[in-house]
SEGU-433865 format. One record per atom (N, C-alpha, C): residue number from 1; x, y, z. Coordinates in steps of 0.05 Angstrom, whole numbers. Example, Ala and Ser with C-alpha at 12.3 -4.5 7.8 and 13.67 -1.06 7.14 Angstrom:
2
1:264:-114:156
1:246:-90:156
1:264:-66:156
2:257:-45:142
2:273:-21:143
2:258:1:157
END
This chain:
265
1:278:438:37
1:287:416:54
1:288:390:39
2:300:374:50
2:308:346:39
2:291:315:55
3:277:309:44
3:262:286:65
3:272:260:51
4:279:233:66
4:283:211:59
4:255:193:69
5:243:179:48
5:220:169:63
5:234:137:52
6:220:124:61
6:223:88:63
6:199:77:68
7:184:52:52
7:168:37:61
7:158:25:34
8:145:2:38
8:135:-12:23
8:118:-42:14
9:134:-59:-1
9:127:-87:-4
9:101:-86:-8
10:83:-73:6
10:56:-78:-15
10:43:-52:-15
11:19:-47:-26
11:5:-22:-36
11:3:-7:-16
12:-8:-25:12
12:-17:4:40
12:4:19:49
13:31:0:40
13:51:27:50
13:62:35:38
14:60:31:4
14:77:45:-14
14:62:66:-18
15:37:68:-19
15:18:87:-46
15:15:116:-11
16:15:102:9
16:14:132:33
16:42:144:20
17:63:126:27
17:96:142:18
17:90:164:-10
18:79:147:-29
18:71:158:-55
18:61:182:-50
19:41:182:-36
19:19:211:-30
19:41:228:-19
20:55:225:8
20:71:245:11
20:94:268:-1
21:104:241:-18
21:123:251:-33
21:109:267:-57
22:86:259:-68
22:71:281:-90
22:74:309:-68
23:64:305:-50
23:51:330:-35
23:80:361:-16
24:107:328:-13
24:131:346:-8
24:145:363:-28
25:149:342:-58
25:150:355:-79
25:136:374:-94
26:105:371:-86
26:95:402:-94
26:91:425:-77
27:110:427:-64
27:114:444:-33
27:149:452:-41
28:156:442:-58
28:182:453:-70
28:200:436:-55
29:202:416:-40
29:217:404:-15
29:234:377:-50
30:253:369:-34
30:270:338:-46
30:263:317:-28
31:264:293:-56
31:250:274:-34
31:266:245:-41
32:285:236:-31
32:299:202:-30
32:276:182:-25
33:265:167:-43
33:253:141:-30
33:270:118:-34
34:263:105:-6
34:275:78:-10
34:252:60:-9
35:261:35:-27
35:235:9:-32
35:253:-18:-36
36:235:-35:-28
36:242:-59:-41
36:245:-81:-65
37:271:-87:-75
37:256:-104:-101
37:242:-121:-105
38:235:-134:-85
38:212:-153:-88
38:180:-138:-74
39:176:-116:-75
39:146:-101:-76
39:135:-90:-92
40:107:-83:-83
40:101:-74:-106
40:109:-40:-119
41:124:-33:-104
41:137:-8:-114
41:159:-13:-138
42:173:-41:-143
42:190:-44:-163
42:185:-41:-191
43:148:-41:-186
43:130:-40:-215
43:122:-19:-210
44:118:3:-199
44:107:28:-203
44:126:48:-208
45:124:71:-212
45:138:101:-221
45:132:116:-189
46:162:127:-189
46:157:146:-167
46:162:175:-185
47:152:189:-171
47:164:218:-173
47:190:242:-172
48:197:221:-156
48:225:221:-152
48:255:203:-139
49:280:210:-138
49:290:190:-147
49:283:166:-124
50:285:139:-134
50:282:115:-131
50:294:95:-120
51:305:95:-89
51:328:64:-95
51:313:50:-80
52:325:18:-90
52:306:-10:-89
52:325:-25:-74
53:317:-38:-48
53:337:-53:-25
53:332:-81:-39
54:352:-95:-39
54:353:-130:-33
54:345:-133:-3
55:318:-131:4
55:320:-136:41
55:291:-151:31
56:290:-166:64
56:261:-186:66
56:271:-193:99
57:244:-203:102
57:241:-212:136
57:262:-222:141
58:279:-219:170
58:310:-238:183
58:289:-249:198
59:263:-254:203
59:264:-267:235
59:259:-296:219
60:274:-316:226
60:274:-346:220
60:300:-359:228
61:301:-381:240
61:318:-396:238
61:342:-405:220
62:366:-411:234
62:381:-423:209
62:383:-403:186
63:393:-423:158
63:402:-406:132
63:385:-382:126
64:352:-388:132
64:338:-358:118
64:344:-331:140
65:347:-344:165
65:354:-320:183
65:383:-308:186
66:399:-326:167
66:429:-318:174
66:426:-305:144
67:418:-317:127
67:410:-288:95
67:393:-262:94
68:368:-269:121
68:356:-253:126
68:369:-221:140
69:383:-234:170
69:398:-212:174
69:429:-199:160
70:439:-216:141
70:462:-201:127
70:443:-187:96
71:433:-197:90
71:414:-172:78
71:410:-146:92
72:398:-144:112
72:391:-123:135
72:413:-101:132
73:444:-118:140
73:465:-104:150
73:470:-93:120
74:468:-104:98
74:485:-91:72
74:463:-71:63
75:442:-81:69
75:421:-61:60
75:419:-36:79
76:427:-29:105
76:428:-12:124
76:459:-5:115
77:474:-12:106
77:494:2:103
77:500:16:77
78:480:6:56
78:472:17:31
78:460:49:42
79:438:48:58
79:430:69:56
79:443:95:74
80:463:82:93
80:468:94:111
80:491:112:88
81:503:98:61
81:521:122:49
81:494:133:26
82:471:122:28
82:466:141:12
82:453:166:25
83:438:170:47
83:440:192:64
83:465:208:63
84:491:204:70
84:513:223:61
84:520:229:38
85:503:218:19
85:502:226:-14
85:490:250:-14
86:465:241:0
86:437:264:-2
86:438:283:14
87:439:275:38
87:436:291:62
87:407:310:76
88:398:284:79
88:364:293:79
88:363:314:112
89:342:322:112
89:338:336:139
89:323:319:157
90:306:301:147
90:287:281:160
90:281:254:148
91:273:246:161
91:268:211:155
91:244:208:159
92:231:192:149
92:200:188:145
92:195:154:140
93:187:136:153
93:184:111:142
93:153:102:151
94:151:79:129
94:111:81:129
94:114:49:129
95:133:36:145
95:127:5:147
95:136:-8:123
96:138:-39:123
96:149:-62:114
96:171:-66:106
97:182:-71:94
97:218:-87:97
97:238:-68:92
98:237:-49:74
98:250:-23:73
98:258:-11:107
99:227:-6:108
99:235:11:137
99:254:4:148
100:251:-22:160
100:275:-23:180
100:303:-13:177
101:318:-22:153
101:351:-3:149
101:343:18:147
102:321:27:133
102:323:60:124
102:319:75:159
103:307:66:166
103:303:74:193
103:320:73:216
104:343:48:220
104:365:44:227
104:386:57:216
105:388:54:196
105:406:89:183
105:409:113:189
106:383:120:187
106:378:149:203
106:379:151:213
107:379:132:244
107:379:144:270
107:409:135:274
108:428:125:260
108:456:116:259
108:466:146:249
109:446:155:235
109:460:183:215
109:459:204:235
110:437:206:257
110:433:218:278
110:409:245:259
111:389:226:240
111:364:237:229
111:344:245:241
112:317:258:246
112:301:265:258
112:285:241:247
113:278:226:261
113:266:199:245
113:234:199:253
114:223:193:238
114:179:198:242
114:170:172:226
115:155:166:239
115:133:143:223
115:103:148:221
116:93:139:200
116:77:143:194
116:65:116:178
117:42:113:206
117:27:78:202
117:-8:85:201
118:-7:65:182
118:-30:60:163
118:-56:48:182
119:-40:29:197
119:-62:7:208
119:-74:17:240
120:-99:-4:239
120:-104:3:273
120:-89:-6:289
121:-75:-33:284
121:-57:-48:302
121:-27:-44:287
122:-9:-31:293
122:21:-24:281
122:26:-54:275
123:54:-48:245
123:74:-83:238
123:93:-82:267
124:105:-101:257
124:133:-98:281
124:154:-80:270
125:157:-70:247
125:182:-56:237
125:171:-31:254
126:141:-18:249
126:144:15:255
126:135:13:282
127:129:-3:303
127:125:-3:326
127:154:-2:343
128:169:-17:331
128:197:-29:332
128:211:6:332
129:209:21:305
129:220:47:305
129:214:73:319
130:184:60:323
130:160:82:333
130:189:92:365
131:193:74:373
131:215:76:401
131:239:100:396
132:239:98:380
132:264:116:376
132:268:141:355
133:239:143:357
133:222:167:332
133:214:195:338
134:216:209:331
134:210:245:344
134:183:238:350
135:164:235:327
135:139:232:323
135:130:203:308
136:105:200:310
136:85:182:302
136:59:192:289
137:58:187:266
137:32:203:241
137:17:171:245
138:-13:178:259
138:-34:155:259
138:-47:158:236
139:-47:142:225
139:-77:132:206
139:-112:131:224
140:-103:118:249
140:-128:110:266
140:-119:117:295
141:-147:132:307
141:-137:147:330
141:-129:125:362
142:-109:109:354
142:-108:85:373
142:-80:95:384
143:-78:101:400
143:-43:111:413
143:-33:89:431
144:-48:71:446
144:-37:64:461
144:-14:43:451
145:0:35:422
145:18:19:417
145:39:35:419
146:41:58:419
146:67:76:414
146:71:96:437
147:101:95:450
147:112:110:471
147:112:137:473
148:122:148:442
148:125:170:432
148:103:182:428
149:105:212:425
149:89:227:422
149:68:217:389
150:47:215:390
150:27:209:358
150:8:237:360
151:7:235:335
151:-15:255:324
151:-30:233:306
152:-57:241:310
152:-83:225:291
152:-77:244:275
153:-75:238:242
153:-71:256:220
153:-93:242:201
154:-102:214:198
154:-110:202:182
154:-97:191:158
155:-101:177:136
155:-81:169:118
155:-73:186:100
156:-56:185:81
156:-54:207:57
156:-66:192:40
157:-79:210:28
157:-92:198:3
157:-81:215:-25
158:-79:195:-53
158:-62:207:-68
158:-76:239:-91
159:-71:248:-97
159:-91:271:-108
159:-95:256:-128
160:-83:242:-147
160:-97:227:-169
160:-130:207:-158
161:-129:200:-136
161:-157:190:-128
161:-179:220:-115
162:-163:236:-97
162:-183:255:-93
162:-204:269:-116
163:-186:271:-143
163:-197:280:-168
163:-215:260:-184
164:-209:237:-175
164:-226:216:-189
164:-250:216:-186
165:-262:235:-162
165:-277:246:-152
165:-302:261:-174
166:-288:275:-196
166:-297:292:-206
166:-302:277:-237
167:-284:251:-243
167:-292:236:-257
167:-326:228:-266
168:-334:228:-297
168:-367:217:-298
168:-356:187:-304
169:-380:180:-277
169:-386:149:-281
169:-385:134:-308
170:-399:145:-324
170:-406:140:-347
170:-386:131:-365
171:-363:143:-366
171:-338:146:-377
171:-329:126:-378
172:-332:120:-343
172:-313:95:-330
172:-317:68:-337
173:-346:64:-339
173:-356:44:-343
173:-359:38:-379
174:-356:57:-399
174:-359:50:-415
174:-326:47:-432
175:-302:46:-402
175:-277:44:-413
175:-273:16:-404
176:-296:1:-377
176:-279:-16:-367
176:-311:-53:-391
177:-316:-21:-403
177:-340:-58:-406
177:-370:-59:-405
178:-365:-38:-376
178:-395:-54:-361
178:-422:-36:-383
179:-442:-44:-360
179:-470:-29:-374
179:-461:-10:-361
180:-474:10:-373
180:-474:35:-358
180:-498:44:-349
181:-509:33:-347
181:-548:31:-335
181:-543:17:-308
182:-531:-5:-300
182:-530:-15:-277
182:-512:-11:-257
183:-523:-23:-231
183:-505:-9:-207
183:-480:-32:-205
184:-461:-26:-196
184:-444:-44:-187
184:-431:-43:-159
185:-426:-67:-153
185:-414:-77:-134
185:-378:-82:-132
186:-368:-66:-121
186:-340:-74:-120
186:-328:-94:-97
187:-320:-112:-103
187:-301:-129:-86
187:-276:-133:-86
188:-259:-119:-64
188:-227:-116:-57
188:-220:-121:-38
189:-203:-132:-33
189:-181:-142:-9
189:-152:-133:-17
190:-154:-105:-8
190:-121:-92:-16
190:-110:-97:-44
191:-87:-91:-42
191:-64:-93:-66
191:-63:-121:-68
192:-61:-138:-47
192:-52:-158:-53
192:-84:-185:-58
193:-96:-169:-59
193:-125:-194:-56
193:-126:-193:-28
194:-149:-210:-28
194:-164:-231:-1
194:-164:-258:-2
195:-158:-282:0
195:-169:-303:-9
195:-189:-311:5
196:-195:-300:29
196:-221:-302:48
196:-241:-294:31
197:-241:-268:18
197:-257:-255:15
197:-266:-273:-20
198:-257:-283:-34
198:-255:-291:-62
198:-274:-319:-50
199:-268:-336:-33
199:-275:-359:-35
199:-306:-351:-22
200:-310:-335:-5
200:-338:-336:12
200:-355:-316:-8
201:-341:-300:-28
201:-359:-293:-55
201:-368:-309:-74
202:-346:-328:-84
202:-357:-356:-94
202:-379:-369:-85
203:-377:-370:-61
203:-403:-391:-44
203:-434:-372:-51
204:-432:-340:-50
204:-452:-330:-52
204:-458:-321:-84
205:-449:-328:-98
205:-457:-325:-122
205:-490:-330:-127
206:-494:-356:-128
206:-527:-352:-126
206:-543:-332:-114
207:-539:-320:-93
207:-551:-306:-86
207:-548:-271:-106
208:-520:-268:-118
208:-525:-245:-125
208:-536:-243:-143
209:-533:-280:-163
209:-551:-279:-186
209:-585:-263:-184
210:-579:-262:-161
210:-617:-257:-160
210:-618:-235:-161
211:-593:-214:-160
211:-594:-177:-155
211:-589:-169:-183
212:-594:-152:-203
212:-593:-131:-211
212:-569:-122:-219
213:-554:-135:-211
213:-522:-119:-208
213:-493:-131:-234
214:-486:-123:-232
214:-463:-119:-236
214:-430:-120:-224
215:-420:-133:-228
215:-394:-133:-202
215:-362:-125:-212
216:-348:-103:-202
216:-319:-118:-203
216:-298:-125:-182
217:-295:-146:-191
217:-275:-158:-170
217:-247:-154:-175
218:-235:-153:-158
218:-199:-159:-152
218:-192:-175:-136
219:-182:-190:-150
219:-178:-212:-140
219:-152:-221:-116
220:-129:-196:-124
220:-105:-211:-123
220:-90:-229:-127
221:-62:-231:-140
221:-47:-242:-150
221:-48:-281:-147
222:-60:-299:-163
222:-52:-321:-166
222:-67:-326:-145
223:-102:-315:-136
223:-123:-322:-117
223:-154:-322:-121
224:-143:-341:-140
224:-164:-352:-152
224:-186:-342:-175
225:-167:-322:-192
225:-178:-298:-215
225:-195:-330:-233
226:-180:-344:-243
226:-191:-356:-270
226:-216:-371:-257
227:-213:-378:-245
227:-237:-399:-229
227:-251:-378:-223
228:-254:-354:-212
228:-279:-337:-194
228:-290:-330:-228
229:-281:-324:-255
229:-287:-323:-282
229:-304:-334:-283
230:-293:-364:-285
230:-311:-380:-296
230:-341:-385:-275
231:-338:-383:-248
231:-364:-375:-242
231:-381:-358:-235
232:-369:-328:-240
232:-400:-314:-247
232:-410:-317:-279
233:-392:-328:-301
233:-401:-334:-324
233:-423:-364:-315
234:-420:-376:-298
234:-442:-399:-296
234:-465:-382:-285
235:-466:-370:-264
235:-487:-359:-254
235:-498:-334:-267
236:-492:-331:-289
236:-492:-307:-306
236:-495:-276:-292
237:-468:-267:-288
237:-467:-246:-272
237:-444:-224:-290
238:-462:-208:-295
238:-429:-203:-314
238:-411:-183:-288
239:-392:-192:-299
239:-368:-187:-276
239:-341:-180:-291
240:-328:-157:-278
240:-299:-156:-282
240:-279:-161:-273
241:-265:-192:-275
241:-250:-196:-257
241:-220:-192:-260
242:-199:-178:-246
242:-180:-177:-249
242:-164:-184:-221
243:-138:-186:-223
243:-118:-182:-203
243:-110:-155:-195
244:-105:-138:-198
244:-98:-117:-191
244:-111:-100:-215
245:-124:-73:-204
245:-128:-54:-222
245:-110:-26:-207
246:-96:-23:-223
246:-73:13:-222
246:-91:43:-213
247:-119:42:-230
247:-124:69:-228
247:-149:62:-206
248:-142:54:-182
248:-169:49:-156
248:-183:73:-155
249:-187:97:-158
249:-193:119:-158
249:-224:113:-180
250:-217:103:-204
250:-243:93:-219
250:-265:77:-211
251:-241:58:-201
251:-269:33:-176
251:-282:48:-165
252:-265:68:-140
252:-285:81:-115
252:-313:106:-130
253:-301:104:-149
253:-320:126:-164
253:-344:117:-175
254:-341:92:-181
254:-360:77:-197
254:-379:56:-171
255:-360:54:-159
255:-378:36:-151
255:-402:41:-124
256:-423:27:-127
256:-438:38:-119
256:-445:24:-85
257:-432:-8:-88
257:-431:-15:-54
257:-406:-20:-55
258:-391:-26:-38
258:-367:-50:-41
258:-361:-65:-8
259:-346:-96:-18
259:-345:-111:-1
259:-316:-111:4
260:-300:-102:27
260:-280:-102:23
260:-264:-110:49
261:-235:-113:52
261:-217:-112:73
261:-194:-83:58
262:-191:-74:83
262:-178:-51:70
262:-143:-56:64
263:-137:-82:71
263:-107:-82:71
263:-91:-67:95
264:-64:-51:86
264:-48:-39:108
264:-68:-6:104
265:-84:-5:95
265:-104:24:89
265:-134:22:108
END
């Protein structure tokens, strides 16, 4: 069979799409993804083939809403011939700016169209689709946002993290730096950071000075990485701070508490 999935713009709904498509493709199935060029799927590898929409939010006033929705329409009519390229059997979309044409396509194409949402509380794109969808794949057993029939399935998770599983600590920590005698603490706020979460860690710095520990942080993009540096180096904490780390599968393995927001996951 042939599946078209769609979703993206940041990690919680690219990396579920990601898991699926590992899991349709090793089930012998074909798989179309559609993404956005401004997400974070434009920097990752899929598995299979790849197209990238010019689309972003229409709801605004004026010039951004009149670029917003003729994006929409060229980008829904992009996909609507690439479905007659492909000719998928089903449609699959997992939320943010993608979805919407890819999802409007399909049901223009007269696709068996399914979503599959990450969050407790649905975006407006897959709640918006959820209406006009065979099915609904929950992440969290909350039904009452969606008309249609849902199944609680939980999230997909990618096999590259299930196996990370089987990873020695030891390894990890002596690839990323740390001691390998001490415990660590991980702090994440999704793919894209927290800045909540970065600035009310700053404030508690003193206090972790007083623990034993070890930390790595993620920061997210341009939220406050160089500055949170320079102060666990004042409070002497050794710490790893980055913006984004690729292989999360290492963090959850290593780490021994963590402080986190889970993002669209």
């Amino acid at each position: 069979m042939k599946f078209l999935l769609a979703g993206g713009g940041t990690g919680g709904h690219f990396f579920p799409a990601l898991s699926v498509a590992e899991e349709l493709l090793k089930r012998g199935h074909d798989v179309l993804y559609i993404g956005s060029l401004k997400g974070i799927e434009s920097k990752e590898e899929f598995p299979s083939r790849k197209e990238l929409l010019d689309v972003s939010g229409f709801v605004g006033r004026g010039f951004r809403g009149i670029v917003g929705s003729y994006k929409f329409l060229t980008s829904s009519f992009r996909v609507w011939k690439l479905i007659k390229e492909f000719n998928p059997n089903s449609a699959i979309v997992f939320g943010g700016y993608s979805s919407l044409p890819a999802g409007t396509a399909s049901l223009l194409s007269g696709l068996p169209l399914f979503v599959q949402e990450q969050n407790s509380v649905p975006g407006r794109v897959n709640r918006f689709l959820s209406r006009f969808s065979k099915e609904c794949f929950l992440g969290f057993p909350f039904f009452s946002y969606f008309n249609k029939p849902s199944i609680f399935t939980g999230n997909p998770i990618r096999e590259k993290i299930r196996k990370s599983r089987k990873l020695k600590k030891k390894k990890i920590k002596e690839k990323l730096g740390l001691n390998t005698e001490r415990e660590i603490l991980l702090i994440l706020g999704g793919s894209q950071g927290a800045l909540w979460i970065n600035e009310k860690i700053s404030e508690l710095l003193p206090q972790l000075a007083n623990l034993k520990i070890q930390v790595i942080h993620i920061t997210g993009k341009n939220k406050k990485e160089k500055e949170l540096k320079e102060k666990y180096k004042e409070h002497g904490i050794r710490a790893l701070v980055l913006p984004f780390y690729k292989e999360i599968g290492e963090l959850y393995r290593v780490a021994d508490a963590a402080v986190s927001r889970a993002g669209a996951l």
